[in-house]
Every structure is written in structure tokens, then in C-alpha cells.
N, C-alpha and C positions, 0 to 999 in steps of 0.2 A: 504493500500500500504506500508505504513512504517514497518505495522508487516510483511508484507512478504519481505520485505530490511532486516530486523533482523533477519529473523531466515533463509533464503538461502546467505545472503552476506558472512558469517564468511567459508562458503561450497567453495560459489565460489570463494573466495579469496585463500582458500588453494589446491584449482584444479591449480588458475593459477601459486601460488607457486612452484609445483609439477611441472606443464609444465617447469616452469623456471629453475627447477634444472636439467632438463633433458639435457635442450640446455647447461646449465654450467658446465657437466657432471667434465669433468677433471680437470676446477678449484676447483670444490667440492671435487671434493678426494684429491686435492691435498693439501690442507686445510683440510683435516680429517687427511692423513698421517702424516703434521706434528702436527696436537694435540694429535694425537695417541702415537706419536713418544715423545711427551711432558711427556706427564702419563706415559708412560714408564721408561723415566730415572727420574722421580720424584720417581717410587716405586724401582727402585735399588736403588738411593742413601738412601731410606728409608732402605732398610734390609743392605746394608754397616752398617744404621748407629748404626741399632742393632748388627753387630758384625757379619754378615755374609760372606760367600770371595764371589769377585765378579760375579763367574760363580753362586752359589746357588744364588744371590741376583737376577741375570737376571730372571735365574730358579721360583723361588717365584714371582716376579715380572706379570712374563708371564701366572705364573696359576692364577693369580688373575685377572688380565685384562682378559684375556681369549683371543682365536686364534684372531690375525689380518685381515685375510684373512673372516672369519664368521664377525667377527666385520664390515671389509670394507662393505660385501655383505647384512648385517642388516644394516647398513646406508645407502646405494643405495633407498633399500627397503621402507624405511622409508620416504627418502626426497624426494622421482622421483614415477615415475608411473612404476611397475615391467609389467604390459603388452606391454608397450612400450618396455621397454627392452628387454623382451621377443621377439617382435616380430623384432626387430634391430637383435638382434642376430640368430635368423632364417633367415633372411633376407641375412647377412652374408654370411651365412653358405649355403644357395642356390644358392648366386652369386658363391661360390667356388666350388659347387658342379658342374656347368651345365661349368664353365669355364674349369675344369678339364675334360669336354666331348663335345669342340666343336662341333662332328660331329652329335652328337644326337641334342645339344642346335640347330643349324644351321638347320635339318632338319625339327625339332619339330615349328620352328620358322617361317621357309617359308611355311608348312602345315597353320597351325594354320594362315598366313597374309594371302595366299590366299581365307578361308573364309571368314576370319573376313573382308576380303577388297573388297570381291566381295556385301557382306552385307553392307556394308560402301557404296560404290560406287552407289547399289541400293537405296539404304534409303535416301543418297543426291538428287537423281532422283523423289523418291515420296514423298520427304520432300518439294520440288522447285515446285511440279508442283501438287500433291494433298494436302500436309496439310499444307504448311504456307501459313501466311496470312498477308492483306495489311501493310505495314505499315504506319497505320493511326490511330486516335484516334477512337475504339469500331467498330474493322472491324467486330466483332460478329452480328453488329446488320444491317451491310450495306446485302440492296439488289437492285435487278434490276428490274425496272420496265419498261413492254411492253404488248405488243399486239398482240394478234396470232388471226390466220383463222383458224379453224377447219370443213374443211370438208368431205366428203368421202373418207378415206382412205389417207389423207394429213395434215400436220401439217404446216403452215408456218406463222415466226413472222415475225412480221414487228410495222410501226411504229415509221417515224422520228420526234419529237417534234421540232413544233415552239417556237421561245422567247412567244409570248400569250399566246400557249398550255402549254409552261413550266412553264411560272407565274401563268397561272389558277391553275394548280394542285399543287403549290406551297402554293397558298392564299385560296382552298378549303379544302385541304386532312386535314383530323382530326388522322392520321396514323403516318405520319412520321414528324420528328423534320428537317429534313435539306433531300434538295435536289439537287443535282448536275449533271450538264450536260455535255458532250461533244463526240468532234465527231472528228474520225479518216480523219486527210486529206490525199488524193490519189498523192501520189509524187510530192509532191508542188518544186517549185524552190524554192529556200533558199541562196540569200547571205547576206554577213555581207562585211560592209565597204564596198558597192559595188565587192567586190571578190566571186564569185560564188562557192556555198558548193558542195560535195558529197550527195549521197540521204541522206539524213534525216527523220527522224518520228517525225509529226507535230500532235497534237492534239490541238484541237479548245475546249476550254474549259468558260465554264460561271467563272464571274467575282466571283461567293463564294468557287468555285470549292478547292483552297487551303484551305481557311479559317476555311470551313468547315468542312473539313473531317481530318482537324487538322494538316497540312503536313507545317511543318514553316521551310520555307528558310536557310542554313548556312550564307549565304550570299547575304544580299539585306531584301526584304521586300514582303509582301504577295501582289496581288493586288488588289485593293478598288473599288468600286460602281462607283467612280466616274473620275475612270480611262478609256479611251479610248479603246486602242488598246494595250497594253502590254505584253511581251514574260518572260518566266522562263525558264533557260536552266538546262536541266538533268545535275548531278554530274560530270557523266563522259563525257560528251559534254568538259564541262568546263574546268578538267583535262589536257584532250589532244587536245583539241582545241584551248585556252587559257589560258594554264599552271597554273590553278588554279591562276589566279591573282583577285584581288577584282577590278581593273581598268573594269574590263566585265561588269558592273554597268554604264549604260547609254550612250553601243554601241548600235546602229540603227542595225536591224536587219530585214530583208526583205524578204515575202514570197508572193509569187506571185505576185510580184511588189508594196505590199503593205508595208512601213516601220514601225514598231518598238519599241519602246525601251526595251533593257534588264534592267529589275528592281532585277530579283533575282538567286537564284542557289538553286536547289532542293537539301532535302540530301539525301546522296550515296544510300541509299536501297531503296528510290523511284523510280519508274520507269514506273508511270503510273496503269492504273486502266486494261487494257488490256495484259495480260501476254503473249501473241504470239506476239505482236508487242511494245513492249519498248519503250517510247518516248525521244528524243531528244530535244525537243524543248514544248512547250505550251505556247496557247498565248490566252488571253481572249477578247473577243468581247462584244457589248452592246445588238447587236440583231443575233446571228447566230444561226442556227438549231442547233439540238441536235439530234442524232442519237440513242445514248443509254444514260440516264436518271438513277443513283442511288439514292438512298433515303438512311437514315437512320431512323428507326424504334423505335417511344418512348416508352421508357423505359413499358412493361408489354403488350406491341403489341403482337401477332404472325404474321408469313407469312399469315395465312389462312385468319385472319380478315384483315390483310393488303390487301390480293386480292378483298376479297368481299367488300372494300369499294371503293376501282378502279373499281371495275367490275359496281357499281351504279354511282361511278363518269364519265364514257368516256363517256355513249351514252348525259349526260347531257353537257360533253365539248365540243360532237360533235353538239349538238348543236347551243352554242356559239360562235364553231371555225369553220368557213367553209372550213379550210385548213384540219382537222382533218374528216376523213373517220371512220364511223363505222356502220356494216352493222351487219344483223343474222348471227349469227356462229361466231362471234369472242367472244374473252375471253379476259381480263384482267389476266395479266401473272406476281409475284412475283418471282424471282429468289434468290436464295444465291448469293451474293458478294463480302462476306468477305474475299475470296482467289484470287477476281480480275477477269475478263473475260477470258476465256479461250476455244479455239476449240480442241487446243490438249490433253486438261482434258479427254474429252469425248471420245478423240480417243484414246489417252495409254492411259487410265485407266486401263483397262482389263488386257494389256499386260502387264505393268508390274506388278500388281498384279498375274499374274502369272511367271514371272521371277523373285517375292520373295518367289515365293514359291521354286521355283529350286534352289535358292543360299541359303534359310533356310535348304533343304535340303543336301546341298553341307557341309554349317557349320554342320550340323549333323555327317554324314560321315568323316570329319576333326578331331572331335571332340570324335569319337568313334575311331578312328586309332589313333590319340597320347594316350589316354588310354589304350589302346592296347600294345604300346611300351614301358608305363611308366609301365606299370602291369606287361612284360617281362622282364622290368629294375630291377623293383622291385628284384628280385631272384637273379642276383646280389650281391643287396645290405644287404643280410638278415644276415650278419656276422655285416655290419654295424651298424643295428638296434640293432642287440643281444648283442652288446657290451655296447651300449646306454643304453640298457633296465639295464645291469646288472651293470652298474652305479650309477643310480635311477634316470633316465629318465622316466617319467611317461607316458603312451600311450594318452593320450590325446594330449601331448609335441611333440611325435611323428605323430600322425595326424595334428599337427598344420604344423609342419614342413614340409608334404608332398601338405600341402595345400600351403605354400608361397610360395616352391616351383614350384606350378601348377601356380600362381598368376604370377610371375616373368617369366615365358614362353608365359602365354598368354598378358602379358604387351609388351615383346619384340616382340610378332605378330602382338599383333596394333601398334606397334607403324610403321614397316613396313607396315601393311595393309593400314593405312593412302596413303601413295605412290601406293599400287598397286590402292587404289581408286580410284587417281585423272587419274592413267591411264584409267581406267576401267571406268569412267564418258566418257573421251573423246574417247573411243572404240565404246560405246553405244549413245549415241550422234552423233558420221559420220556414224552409218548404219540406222540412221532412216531419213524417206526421205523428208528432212527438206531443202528450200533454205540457209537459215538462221537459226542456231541454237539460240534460245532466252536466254536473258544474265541470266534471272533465272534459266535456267538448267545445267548452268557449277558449276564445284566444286570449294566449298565454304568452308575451314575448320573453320567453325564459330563452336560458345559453341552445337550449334546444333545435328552436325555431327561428334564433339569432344565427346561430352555426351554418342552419341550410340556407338562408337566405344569402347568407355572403359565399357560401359554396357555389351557389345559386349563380349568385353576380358573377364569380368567379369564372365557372364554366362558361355563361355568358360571354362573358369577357373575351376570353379563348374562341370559342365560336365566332363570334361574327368578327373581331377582330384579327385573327390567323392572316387571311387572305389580305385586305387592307393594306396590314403593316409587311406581307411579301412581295405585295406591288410595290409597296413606297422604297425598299431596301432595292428593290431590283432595276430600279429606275436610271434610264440612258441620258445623262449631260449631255452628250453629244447631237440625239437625236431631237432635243426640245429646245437645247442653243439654237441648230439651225431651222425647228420650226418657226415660222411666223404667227401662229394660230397657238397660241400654248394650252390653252381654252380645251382644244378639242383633245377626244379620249385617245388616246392611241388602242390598236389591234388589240393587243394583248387584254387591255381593260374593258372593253367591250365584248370581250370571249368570256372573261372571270365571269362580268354582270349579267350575261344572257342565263352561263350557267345559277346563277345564283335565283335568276329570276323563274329557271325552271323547275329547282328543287323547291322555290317556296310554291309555285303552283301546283306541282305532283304533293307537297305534306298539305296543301289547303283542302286539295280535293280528298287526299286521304280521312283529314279531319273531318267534314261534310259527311262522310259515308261512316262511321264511324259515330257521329252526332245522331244522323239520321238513326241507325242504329238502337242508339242507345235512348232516344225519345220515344222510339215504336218500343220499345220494352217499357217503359214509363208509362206508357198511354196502356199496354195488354194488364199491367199490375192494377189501375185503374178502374179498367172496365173488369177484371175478375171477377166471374161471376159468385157470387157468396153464396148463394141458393136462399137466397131470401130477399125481399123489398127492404133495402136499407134505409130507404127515407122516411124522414118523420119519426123515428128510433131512435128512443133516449133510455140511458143505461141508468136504474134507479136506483139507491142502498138507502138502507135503512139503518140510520144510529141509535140503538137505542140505550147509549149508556149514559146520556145525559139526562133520562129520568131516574138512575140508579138500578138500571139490570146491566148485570154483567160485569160490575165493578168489582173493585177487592182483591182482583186477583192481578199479575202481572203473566200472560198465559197460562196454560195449563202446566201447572207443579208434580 
């Protein structure tokens, strides 16, 4: 270890150097000007003193030191990092260039945000509802255990665990390291300090339920074996219920005329094991049923062996537990977990994996029209370049240049696309036919949907700017000195733009078919026949716990 401190520390020491001169930029020079400025009148007053007049002494002086200006630019070189600078002054130089053409920056800008934002908006969609995951400790390894019938032509699970049933599989399974129960309650009454709440989402949860799946309180305490009856209120309960105060720590809390105490406050991005219904409230019990039953899976398990030891375990629980049914034709059933319950997984899934595919599309088509206008731009600019070139601008310099330039257009589209996102979440969210939108699918600009957006621009970037900055590197001095017309495209640009303008016609048309597509499925979901007159059909329930039937209890015990 110490040989390798030796021989990279003296490396990284003079990187961070370098870094630090770059940020001191202008006290460094201005500290070089005047020691520059020192050696200078130290070698006039030297040839004065040999008998020279003052103008030959400056003269002498100057060829000996050699130019100021080469001098400054080999000390820049020296102490700073020259690609930084390099790319500061491209940088520059593309802010001035695209400021001096609002109308193109402006159009090239809301092009480019409408992809990248309709991609953003989707990606938040299947990022919330197909690939994150709980936030708990090793939600890779949680799954779901149940019980299905399979019989002719039918699939149906079921399967509500008792406290017995759920401590047998808890004190037999050789599978899983920790197991956790709980169950969604059906509109429970809910007040606090005797004042009667809004509907709430109650889950009934076993007393290891936090502990174990690692989910620890902001505020308050997790609850213990040896606790009663105890409630944790979601984040956002808390927030706008009780202003985030810590005083919320040992109010009584009442749900179906059974009281309480608040011991803790979940944090913010917990939200319960069920992704279509959030919970607001949880509260643990010493004997309540359990409906759905996670496990987590020790370490070199699979799903497969995990089912086949359920699969030998129930008919042996069934018959221990005379509460527990198990008959021929059921299965022992392992599910994934680790993204939380969900029914509308299984229903958008499909769909929006096909409306990535029409907005990857859409970015395509964005993406081949601003290259298109930068490639027209280009011709333009070729008086620009040729003057560069006969500078001693070297074409690499120039392809860098057209690349920042691409980079800084597709930066100022995300950074709008972000905005057209959060509209375009909340577009697609009120046309799907949801009573309630669940808080996991609004938009979130977390490092997440930060990430892909600037990926986003990124690639962007790269796409329509690739071709641009190979024409502007490949560009002939010779042939646009002796044009008269500098105006006009040359061959070459003219071939890039036809092709460009072809691939966006073959992905427009693609998209169309594809659209069309995918609204004749929209429209068949639609007209679905349901085998019944759905109009004028309204779904009734009846409460009757607010005259006092059916209170007292907190489910069936």
C-alpha cells in the first residue's frame, strides 16, 4: 500500500495542482505579468548599463526574453490543464455563436425539449411503476408468498395466513431469513383526538414488519414484540396532518373504535409494501391475519427452491392448522417483491412499453431534423471555418467545436424538457382510468430522472451533432476561397441533408403506423364488450359503522 502512496501521490498531487490553477486563473497571470514585467526592466537596465540608448536596450531586452504573449500562453500550458481551457473556450465561443441566432437556438431548443421531455416524462412512469424498488434493506431478495388453485382453465390465488399459520412457516421454512405480514384494511374509521379523519389507508401489519425489512422511523421508534397495539404514521400523513411536529409521538389514534398510540413517522419514500394503495397509517397487532405474507430469501436461495420447499411445507401446515385449507390442484406460489405489490404493473406494463417505443421514436425524428438544420447551417458558416483553418486551427479543434456546440443545444432542451415532463406525467396520469392516481407515479425530479435526462441530452447530442461537426472538420479552404457564392451548399452537404431528410421520413412514417397501431388497441379496450349495459351504473357500499355496528374491533382477531 505505501508503494503504491509513492509512486501515484506525487501524480495526484500535481492533477490537483493543475485543477487549482485553473480556478486561480487570473491571479496567476497576474502574478506572471508582473515577474514578466520584472525580467524585463532588469535586462534594459542591463544593456543601458552596457552603453546602449534606451529604445535598442528595450529592443535587446525583448529578443532575449522572447514574445510575452507565447511566454503568457506556455505558462497557462504549463501550470492549468490546456483541455480545460480548450474546452472553456469552445464553450464560449458556442454561447456567442447560438446567442447571435436566437431564432434557430429557440427552435432547435423546443424541438430537441419536446423529445427529450416526452422520454423524461415516460421513463419517470416506468421508472415509478416497473423498475424501482422498495425502499428497504435487500429488496433484491424480498418475495411473496401464496397459494393458488389451478384448475381447468383457471388460475386463482388465495390464501389468508393466520398468526399460527404465520408463526409455523416462520419457525419451519429452512428458505427465508425474515418474514413479514400484513393486510390491507377496507375503509376503516380513523380518528385522532376523538376528531374524525378523511378516508385513510390502514394497513394491519405484524409487530417485525419495520424491523425487518429495515425501514427505521425519522421520528419515534420501530415497534417491539412486546408492544400491544401501536400505529406509525406515513411521512406525508405527518407533514400535512401534523405539521411535521415531533409532539405526534404519543397521540391516541383510533381505528374502528379501537385506540392507539402513535410511536413513530415512517420516512418520506416509504409508502408501504402495496404500490396501488399507499398507506397512511400502520399499526401492529399481536394476533391479526395476514392476507399477503413477504419473506426474504437467505443469502444463495432461488425463487425455484424457495417454492419447492413451500410447496412440501403447506399440505404439512394444513395439517397442523385447521384454519389453513389445502386441497389437489393447489400450488405453493413464490413471487418477486422487490418493487412492492402491484395490479397496475401487470396492466400498463404492455402499454407503456409501447409508448417508449413511440417517444424513442419521436426522439429519433427530433434528433435527425436538428441535424438537418445544423448540416444547412453549416454552408453558412464555411467562410467561418476557412478562416479558422487558415489561422492554424486544426480540424480536430474544429470538430470539437461543433461538438460543444451540439452539447450546449441539447443541455438547453433538457433543461426545458424537465418542464415539458412534469406536464406530460400529469397528461398521462388523468387519461388512465385510475380513481386515484398513486403517489408513486407523479413526477419526481430525483438523481433518477435527473440522470436520464442528461443521458438523454447526451445521446442527443451525439446524434444529430456527429455528422455536422464531420462536415465542418472536413471542410476545403481551397474550394470556398475560390468560390464566389460561399452561400451555396457544396455536393457533399447536400448528399449528408437529402440522407438525413430521408431517415426522418422512413422513422415518421414508421411512427404513424405504429400510432395508428397502438390507438386501434385503445379504441378495441374501449368498446370491450363487458356483457352488460354499463350506462347509468353506479357502484353502491354501505357504511354502517358510523351508527356503531361493527366497531370495536381492528379486523378479525
Amino acid at each position: 500500500m505505501k508503494h503504491w502512496l509513492r509512486l501515484f501521490w506525487p501524480r495526484c498531487r500535481a492533477v490537483v495542482r493543475r485543477a487549482l490553477a485553473v480556478l486561480r486563473k487570473e491571479r496567476l497571470d497576474r502574478e506572471f505579468d508582473e515577474e514578466l514585467t520584472t525580467h524585463l526592466e532588469l535586462l534594459i537596465d542591463e544593456g543601458r548599463r552596457r552603453g546602449l540608448s534606451p529604445a535598442d536596450a528595450r529592443r535587446e531586452a525583448l529578443r532575449k526574453l522572447g514574445r510575452p504573449v507565447a511566454l503568457r500562453e506556455l505558462h497557462r500550458e504549463q501550470r492549468g490543464m490546456p483541455v480545460l481551457d480548450v474546452l472553456a473556450q469552445d464553450l464560449r465561443h458556442a454561447v456567442r455563436v447560438l446567442w447571435k441566432s436566437p431564432a434557430f437556438t429557440g427552435i432547435v431548443t423546443l424541438s430537441l425539449a419536446l423529445g427529450i421531455g416526452a422520454n423524461t416524462a415516460l421513463f419517470s412512469l416506468v421508472d415509478g411503476l416497473l423498475l424501482r424498488s422498495l425502499p428497504v434493506r435487500e429488496p433484491d431478495r424480498l418475495v411473496q408468498v401464496r397459494q393458488t388453485f389451478t384448475g381447468p382453465g383457471m388460475k386463482k390465488a388465495g390464501g389468508v395466513f393466520s398468526k399460527p399459520a404465520f408463526d409455523f412457516i416462520r419457525a419451519h421454512t429452512a428458505v427465508f431469513s425474515e418474514i413479514v405480514g400484513f393486510n390491507r384494511l377496507d375503509r376503516p374509521a380513523v380518528d385522532i383526538d376523538g376528531v374524525a379523519e378523511p378516508s385513510r389507508e390502514v394497513a394491519q401489519v405484524s409487530e417485525n414488519f419495520f424491523r425487518d425489512l429495515g425501514v427505521l422511523p425519522i421520528v419515534g421508534r420501530i415497534p417491539e414484540a412486546s408492544d400491544d397495539t401501536v400505529a406509525i404514521i406515513s411521512h406525508g400523513w405527518w407533514r400535512t396532518r401534523f405539521g411535521g411536529s415531533a409532539g405526534v409521538l404519543g397521540r391516541m389514534v383510533t381505528i374502528d373504535g379501537r385506540a392507539c398510540p402513535i410511536i413513530g413517522v415512517a420516512p418520506p419514500r416509504f409508502l408501504g409494501l402495496s404500490f396501488d394503495n399507499p398507506a397512511d397509517l400502520w399499526i401492529t397487532s399481536r394476533v391479526p391475519p395476514f392476507q399477503q405474507m413477504i419473506a426474504r430469501l437467505k443469502p444463495g436461495v432461488t425463487a425455484s427452491q424457495a417454492q419447492a420447499d413451500m410447496q412440501a411445507l403447506f399440505p404439512q401446515l394444513a395439517r397442523e392448522q385447521p384454519d389453513v385449507h389445502w386441497e389437489d390442484g393447489m400450488q405453493a406460489e413464490i413471487l418477486p417483491a422487490g418493487r412492492g405489490l402491484s395490479q397496475l404493473r401487470a396492466e400498463y406494463e404492455r402499454p407503456l412499453l409501447a409508448l417508449t417505443v413511440l417517444v424513442t421514436l419521436v426522439l429519433l425524428i427530433t434528433c435527425t431534423n436538428v441535424g438537418n438544420l445544423l448540416t444547412v447551417r453549416h454552408a453558412a458558416r464555411r467562410r467561418e471555418l476557412t478562416v479558422r483553418i487558415a489561422l492554424g486551427a486544426s480540424r480536430s479543434r474544429l470538430f470539437l467545436q461543433y461538438l460543444v456546440e451540439s452539447a450546449v443545444l441539447a443541455t438547453l432542451g433538457g433543461i426545458v424538457a424537465l418542464v415539458f415532463a412534469r406536464w406530460g406525467v400529469s397528461i398521462i396520469i388523468a387519461m388512465l382510468p385510475l380513481p386515484a392516481a398513486p403517489e408513486g407515479l407523479a413526477f419526481h425530479a430525483d438523481g433518477r430522472v435527473l440522470a436520464f435526462a442528461a443521458g438523454a441530452s447526451l445521446v442527443s447530442a451525439l446524434l444529430f451533432g456527429l455528422a455536422p461537426a464531420w462536415r465542418a472538420a472536413d471542410v476545403d479552404p481551397r474550394s470556398v476561397l475560390r468560390s464566389s457564392q460561399v452561400t451555396t451548399s457544396p455536393k457533399g452537404t447536400r448528399r449528408l441533408s437529402r440522407w438525413l431528410v430521408g431517415c426522418q421520413v422512413a422513422l415518421s412514417v414508421l411512427l404513424l403506423v405504429a400510432a395508428g397501431l397502438f390507438v386501434q388497441t385503445l379504441r378495441n379496450l374501449v368498446r370491450l364488450d363487458m356483457g352488460f349495459a354499463p350506462d347509468g351504473l353506479l357502484q353502491v357500499s354501505v357504511d354502517t359503522r358510523a351508527s356503531g355496528y361493527g366497531r370495536g374491533q381492528v379486523g378479525p382477531l
